[in-house]
C-alpha positions as CSV (number, residue, x, y, z in Angstrom):
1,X,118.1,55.9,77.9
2,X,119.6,55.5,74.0
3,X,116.7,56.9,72.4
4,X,116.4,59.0,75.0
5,X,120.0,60.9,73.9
6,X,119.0,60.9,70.4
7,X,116.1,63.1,71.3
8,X,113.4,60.1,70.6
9,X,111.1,57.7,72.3
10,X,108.3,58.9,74.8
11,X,111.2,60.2,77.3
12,X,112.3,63.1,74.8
13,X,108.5,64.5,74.8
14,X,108.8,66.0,78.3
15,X,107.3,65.3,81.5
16,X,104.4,68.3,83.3
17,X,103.7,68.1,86.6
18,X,100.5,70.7,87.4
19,X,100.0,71.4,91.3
20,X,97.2,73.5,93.2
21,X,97.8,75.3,96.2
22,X,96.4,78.0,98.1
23,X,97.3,81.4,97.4
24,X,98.5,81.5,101.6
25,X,101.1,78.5,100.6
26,X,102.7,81.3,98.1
27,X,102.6,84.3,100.0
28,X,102.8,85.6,103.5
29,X,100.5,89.0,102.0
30,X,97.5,86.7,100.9
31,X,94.9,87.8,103.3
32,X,96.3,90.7,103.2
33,X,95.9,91.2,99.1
34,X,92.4,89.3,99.3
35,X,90.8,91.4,101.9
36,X,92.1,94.6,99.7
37,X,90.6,92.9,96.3
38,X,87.4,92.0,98.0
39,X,86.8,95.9,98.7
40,X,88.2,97.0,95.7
41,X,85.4,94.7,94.0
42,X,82.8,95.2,95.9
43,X,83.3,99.4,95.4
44,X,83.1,98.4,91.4
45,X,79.7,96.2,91.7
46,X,78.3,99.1,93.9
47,X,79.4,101.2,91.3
48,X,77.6,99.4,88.1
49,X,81.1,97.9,86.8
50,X,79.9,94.5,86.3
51,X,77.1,92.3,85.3
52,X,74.8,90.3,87.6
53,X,76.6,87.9,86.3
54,X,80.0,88.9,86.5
55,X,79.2,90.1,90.2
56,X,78.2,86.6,91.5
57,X,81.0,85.0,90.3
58,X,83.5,87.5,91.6
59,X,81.8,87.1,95.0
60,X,82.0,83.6,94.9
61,X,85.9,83.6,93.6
62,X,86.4,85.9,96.9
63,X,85.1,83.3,98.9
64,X,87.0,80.6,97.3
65,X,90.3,82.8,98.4
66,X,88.9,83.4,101.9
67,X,88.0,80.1,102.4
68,X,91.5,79.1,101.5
69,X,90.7,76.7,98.6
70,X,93.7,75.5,96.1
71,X,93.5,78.2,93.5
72,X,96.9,78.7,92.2
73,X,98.3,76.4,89.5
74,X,101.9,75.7,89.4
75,X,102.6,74.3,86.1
76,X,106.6,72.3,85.7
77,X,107.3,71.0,82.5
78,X,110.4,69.4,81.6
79,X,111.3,69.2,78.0
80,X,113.7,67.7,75.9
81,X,115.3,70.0,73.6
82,X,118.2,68.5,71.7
83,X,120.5,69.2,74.2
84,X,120.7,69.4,78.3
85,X,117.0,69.6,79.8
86,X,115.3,72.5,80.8
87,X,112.7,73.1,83.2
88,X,110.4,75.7,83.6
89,X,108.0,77.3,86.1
90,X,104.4,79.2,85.4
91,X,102.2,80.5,88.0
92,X,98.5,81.4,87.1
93,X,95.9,82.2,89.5
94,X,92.9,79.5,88.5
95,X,89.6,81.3,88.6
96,X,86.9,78.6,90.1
């Protein structure tokens, strides 16, 4: 806890805590704003947009989404910076 004050030892680096979760668990709107992305998406590979490539993986990010599969990383990291602690929260939507 001393070196911890003086802003050394291993408990001054911080502490991250990464989490996946479904994007459901974050929203109340997620089949919603899937179902919308998947037609958007599939009116831009009908419409040359995208690769081969590219396409398949969309596709099979979509399903991921559907199928409810922990996508979204929430990232906590606590850090020690010479004074009180502060923590702070990141969302980003993983891509599988």
């Amino acid at each position: 806890m001393v070196l911890s004050i003086r802003g050394k030892g291993l408990c001054s680096v911080g502490n991250t805590t990464f989490v996946f979760v479904p994007s459901s668990a974050l929203s109340e709107k997620a089949n919603e704003i899937t179902s919308k992305t998947r037609k958007r998406i599939e009116a831009e590979i009908a419409a040359g947009k995208y690769s081969l490539k590219t396409a398949e993986q969309l596709k099979i990010q979509l399903e991921y989404l559907e199928k409810n599969v922990p996508s979204c990383e929430i990232i906590n990291s606590s850090q020690y910076l010479g004074g009180a602690c502060e923590s702070s929260l990141f969302f980003n939507a993983m891509r599988h």
